[in-house]
C-alpha positions in Angstrom: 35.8 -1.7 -1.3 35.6 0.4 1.6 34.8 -0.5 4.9 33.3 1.7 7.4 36.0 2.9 10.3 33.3 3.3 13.2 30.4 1.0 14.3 27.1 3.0 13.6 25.1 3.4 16.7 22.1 2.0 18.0 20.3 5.5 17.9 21.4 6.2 14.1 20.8 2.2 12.7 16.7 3.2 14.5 16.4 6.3 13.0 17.2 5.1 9.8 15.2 2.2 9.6 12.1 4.0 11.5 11.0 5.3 7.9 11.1 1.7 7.1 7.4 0.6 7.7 3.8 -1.0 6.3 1.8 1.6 5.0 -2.4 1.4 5.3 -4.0 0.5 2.0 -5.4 3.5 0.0 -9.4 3.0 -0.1 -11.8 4.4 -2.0 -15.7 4.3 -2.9 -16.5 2.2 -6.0 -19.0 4.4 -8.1 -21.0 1.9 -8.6 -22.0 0.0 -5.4 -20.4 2.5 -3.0 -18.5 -0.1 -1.1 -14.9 0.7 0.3 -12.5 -0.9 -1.8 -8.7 -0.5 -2.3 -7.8 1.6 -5.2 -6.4 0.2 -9.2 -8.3 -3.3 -8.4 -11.7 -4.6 -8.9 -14.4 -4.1 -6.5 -14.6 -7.2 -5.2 -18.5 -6.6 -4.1 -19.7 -6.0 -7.8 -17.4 -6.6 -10.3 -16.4 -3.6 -11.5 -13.7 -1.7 -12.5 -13.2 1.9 -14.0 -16.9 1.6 -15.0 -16.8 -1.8 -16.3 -18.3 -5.3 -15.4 -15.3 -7.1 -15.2 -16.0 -9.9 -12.8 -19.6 -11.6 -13.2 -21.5 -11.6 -10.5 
């Protein structure tokens, strides 16, 4: 396998991993309730999802 013939710098190895990061949640309204929630899971204030009671409240 090859091996690398110069160290990478300090300056490259942080601009490579700067892209490398948490990202905020994506949040939406639920239609029902219109609470924030985070988007593709059930709103955890009603119950609903896509328009239907999925958890009982």
């Amino acid at each position: 396998m090859a091996q690398p013939k110069k160290r990478t710098s300090n300056s490259r190895t942080g601009s490579r991993r700067s892209q490398i990061k948490l990202e905020k949640p994506a949040l939406i309204f639920c239609d029902k309730c219109h609470q924030a929630k985070v988007k593709y899971q059930v709103c955890p204030n009603c119950g609903t999802y896509q328009g239907k009671q999925i958890i009982s409240k």
